[in-house]
C-alpha positions in Angstrom: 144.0 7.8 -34.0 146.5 5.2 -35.1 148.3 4.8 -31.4 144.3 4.9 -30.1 143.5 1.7 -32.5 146.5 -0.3 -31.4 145.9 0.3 -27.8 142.5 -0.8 -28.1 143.6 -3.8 -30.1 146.2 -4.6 -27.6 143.9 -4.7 -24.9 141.6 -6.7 -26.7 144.0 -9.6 -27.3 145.1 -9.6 -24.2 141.5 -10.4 -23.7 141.0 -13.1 -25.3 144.3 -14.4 -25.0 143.1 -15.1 -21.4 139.6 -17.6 -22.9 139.8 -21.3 -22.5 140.4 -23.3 -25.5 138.7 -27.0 -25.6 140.5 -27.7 -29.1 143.5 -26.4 -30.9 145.7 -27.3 -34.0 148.3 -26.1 -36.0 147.5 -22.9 -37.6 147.2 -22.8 -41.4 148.6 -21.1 -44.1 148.0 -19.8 -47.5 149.0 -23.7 -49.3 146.8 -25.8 -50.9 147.3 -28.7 -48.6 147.0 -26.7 -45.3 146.0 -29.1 -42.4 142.9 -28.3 -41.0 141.6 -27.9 -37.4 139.0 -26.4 -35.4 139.3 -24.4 -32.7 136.6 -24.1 -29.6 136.7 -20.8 -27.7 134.6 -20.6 -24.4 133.7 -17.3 -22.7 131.3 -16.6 -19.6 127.9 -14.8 -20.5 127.9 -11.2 -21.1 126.3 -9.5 -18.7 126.5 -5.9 -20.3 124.0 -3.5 -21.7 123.3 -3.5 -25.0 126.3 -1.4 -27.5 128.6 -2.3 -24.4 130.5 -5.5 -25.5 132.2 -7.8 -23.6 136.4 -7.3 -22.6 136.7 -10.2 -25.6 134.7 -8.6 -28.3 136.2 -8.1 -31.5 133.7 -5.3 -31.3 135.7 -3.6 -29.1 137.3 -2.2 -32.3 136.3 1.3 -32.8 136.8 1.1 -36.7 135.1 1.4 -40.0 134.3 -0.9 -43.0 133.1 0.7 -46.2 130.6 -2.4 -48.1 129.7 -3.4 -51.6 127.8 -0.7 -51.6 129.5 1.7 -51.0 127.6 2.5 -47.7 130.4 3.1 -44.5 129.2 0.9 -41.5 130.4 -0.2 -38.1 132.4 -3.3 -37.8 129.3 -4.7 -35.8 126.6 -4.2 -38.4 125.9 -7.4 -37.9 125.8 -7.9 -34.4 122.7 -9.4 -32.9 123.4 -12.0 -35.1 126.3 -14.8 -35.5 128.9 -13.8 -38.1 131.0 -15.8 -40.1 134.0 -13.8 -40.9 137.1 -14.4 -42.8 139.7 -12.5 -44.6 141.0 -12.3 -48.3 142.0 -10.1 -51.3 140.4 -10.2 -54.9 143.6 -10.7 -57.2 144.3 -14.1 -55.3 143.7 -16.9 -57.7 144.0 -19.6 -55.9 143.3 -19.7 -52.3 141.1 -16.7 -51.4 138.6 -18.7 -54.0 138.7 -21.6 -52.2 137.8 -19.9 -48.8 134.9 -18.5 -50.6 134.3 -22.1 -51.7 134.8 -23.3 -48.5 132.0 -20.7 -46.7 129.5 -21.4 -49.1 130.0 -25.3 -48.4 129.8 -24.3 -44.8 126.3 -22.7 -45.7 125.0 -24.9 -47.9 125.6 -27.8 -44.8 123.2 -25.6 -42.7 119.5 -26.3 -43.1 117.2 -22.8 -44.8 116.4 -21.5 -41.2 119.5 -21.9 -39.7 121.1 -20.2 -42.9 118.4 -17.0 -41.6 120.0 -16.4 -38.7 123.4 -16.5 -40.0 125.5 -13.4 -41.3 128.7 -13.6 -43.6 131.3 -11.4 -43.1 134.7 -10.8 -45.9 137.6 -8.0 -45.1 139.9 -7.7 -47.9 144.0 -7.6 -46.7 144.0 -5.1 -50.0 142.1 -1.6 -50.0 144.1 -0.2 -52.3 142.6 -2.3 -54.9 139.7 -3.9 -53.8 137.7 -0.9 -54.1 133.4 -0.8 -54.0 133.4 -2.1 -57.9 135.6 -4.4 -56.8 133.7 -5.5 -53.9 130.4 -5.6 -55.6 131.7 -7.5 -58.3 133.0 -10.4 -56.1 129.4 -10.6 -54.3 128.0 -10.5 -57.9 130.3 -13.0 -59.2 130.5 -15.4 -56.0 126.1 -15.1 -56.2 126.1 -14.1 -52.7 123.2 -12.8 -51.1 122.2 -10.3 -48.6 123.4 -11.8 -45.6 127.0 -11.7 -47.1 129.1 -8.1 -46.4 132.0 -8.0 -48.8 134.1 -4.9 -46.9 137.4 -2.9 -46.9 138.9 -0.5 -44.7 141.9 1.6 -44.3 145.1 -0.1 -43.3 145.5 0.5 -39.7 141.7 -0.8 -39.6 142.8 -3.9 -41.3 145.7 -4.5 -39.5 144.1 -4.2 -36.0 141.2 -6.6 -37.1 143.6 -9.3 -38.3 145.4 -9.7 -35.1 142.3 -9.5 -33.4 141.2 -12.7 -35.5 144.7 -14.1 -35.3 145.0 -14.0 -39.0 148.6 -13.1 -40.4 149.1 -11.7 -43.4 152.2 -9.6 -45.3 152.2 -7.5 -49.0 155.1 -8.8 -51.3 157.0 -6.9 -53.4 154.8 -7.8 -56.1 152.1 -6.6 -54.6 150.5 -10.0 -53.6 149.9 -11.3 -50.4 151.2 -14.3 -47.9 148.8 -14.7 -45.3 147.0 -17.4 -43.0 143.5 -18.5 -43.5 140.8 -19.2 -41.5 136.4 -19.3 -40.9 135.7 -17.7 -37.9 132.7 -17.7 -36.0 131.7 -14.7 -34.0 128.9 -15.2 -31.6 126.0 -12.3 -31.5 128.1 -9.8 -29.4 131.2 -10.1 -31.1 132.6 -12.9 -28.9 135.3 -15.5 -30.5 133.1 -18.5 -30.1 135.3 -21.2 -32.7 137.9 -21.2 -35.8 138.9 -23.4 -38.4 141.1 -23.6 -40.9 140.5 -26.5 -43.2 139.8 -25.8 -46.9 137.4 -27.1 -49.8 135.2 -28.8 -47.3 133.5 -28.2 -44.2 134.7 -29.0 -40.9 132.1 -31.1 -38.9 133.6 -29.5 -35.4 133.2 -26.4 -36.6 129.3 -27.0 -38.3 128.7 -28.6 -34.9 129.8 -25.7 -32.9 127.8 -23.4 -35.9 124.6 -24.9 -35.6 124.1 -25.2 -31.8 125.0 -21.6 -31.8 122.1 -20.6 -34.3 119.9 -22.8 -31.9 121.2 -20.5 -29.0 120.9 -17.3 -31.0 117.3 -18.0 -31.9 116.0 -18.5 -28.5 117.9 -16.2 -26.8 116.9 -13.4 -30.2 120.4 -13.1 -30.9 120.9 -10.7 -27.8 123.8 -12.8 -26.1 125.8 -15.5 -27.3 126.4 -18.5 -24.7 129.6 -20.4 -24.5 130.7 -22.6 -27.2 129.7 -26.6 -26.7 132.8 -28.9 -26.9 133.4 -30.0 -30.3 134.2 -33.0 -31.8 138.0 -34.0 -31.8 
């Protein structure tokens, strides 16, 4: 199973380590003064039937999240819909709040329909202790609502789904964590459509990019997800 889940996720970065970028910057890291950036990912319209993602799908990944509530679901529960995802572990103090923070700001730039369509997605780097209290007490906590999935998964699952949204990450000694940090927005089939990485506000690129894909999700009924329109610089 393990060999099976790093094949797939080999094959899926060389994937989208073939899409066309429109803008890229420096990748950030777990500091409070991380630079930010936004980065545009375009990709041609999937064709395929329904349950059959595209070659650059993070859906390809055959894995498992287990939710706040305890319920075990797909990694594309929420497909049919775009997904803001992200990555983070409960005992950070400092940073993993701010990318919270930084989501909710993201939301709350989006007007109440747009906010509808959208889905909010948080992996922890840390199932050994984020368990289902743990995960329900963060969405209790952070007041997040139904459209927010606060999930963890076994290692291997973890691992895979960081590299296939280019997120780094590495357990100290102390049982803490260094990793990179980044908002990424999956399009309604599981498709890489733009990144950023700036913290404690929102990055107009990126709410540019957002909002003309929740105009392309709602027409199209959140079957297919278009390429991404250029972003500001």
């Amino acid at each position: 199973m393990k060999f099976h889940r790093q094949l797939r996720c080999g094959l899926l970065m060389l994937a989208l380590s073939g899409a066309s970028t429109l803008a890229l910057a420096a990748e950030n890291t777990a500091t409070p003064a991380a630079a930010s950036a936004t980065s545009i990912t375009t990709a041609t319209t999937a064709t395929a039937a329904p349950q059959s993602w595209p070659e650059d799908s993070v859906y390809q990944l055959d894995l498992k999240l287990q939710i706040q509530t305890g319920q075990q679901v797909p990694l594309s529960v929420d497909a049919g819909s775009p997904v803001l995802v992200s990555m983070f572990y409960n005992s950070c103090e400092y940073v993993c709040p701010m990318l919270i923070e930084t989501l909710q700001m993201t939301e709350a730039a989006l007007t109440k329909r747009e906010r509808a369509k959208l889905k909010m997605m948080l992996v922890s780097f840390d199932p050994a202790r984020d368990d289902v209290a743990a995960l329900k007490n963060i969405q209790r906590q952070r007041h997040l609502d139904q459209r927010w999935t606060v999930a963890r998964s076994d290692e291997d699952s973890v691992r895979s789904l960081s590299v296939a949204l280019g997120i780094q990450y590495r357990q100290l000694e102390s049982g803490e964590f260094n990793h990179s940090t980044a908002i990424i927005l999956l399009g309604p089939d599981g498709r890489i459509l733009a990144k950023t990485t700036k913290l404690a506000d929102t990055d107009p690129a990126f709410i540019k990019v957002l909002k003309q894909t929740l105009q392309t999700a709602g027409k199209q009924g959140g079957a297919k997800s278009k390429p991404a329109a250029h972003a500001a610089p």
